[in-house]
VEXZAMAR-559574 format. One record per residue (C-alpha): x, y, z; residue number from 1; residue in one letter. Coordinates in steps of 0.001 Angstrom, whole numbers, plus 524288, in hexadecimal, padded with zeros to 5 digits. Example, Ala and Ser with C-alpha at 12.3 -4.5 7.8 and 13.67 -1.06 7.14 Angstrom:
BEGIN
east,north,up,num,residu
8300C,7EE6C,81E78,1,a
83566,7FBDC,81BE4,2,s
This chain:
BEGIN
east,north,up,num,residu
80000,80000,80000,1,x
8079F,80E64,7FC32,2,x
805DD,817B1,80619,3,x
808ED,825BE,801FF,4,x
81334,82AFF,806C5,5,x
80CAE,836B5,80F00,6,x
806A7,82C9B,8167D,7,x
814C7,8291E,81B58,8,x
817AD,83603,81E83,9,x
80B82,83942,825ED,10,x
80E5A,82C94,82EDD,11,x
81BA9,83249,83110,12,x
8163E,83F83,833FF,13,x
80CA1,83A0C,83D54,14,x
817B9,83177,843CD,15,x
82009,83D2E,84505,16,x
8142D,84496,84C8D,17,x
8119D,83AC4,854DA,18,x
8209E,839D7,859EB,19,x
82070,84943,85AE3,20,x
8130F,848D3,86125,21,x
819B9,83FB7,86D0E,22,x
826D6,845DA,86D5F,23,x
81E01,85351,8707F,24,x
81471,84B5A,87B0A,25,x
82154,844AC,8822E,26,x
8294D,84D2F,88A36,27,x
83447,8427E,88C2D,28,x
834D7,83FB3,87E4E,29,x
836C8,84EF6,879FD,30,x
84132,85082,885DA,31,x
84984,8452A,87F20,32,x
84916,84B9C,87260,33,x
84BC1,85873,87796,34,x
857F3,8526B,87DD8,35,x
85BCE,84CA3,871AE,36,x
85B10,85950,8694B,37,x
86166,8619A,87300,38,x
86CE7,85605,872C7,39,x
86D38,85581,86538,40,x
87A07,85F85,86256,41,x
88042,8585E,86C8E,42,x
87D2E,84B30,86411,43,x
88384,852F5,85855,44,x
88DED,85612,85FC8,45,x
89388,84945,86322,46,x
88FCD,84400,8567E,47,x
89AE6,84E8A,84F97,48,x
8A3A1,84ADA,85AEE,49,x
8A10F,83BE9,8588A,50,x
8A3F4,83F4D,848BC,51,x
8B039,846AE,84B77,52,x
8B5DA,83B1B,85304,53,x
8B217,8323F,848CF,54,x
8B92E,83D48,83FBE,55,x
8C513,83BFE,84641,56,x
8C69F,82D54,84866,57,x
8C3BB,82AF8,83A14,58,x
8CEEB,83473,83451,59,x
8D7DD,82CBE,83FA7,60,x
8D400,82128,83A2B,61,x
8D71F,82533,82D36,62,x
8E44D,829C4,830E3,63,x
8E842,81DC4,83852,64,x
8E0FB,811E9,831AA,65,x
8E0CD,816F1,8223F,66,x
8EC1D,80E6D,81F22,67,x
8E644,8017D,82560,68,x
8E581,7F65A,8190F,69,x
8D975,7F2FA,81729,70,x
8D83D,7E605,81CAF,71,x
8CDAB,7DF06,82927,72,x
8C425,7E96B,828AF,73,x
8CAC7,7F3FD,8237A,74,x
8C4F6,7F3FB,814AD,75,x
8C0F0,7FD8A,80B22,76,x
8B590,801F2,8128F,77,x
8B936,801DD,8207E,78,x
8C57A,809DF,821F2,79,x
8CE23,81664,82533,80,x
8D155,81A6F,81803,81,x
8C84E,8254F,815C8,82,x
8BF2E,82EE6,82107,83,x
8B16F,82774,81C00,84,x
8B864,819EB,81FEB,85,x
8BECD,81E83,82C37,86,x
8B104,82407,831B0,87,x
């Protein structure tokens, strides 16, 4: 049976309205996501701190490990030879 598509997206709407409908009506529930916005630059944050260590391992693994034959697990793929590989 083909349902048209606007059908779809007037069950999603409704969905949606329903979850925004009980996020308004519970106090706990809007508390957690307030938390969660207000920590939300602090999630960015460590996520550039967690890149910039992965950064700086991968160009000392390229400087130390590039010259490693490529042998038991070290193939084509999985190496140090170039930045992509070494993240």
């Amino acid at each position: 049976i083909p349902f048209p598509p606007t059908l779809f997206r007037i069950v999603r709407l409704a969905r949606i309205g329903r979850i925004l409908r009980l996020v308004q009506a519970a106090r706990g529930i809007r508390t957690l996501l307030f938390a969660l916005m207000m920590s939300l630059p602090s999630l960015f944050n460590i996520g550039l701190l967690l890149f910039l260590v992965m950064f700086i391992y991968a160009i000392f693994g390229m400087n130390c490990f590039c010259k490693v034959k490529e042998e038991s697990g070290i193939d084509d793929i999985f190496n140090f030879k170039t930045f992509k590989g070494s993240m």
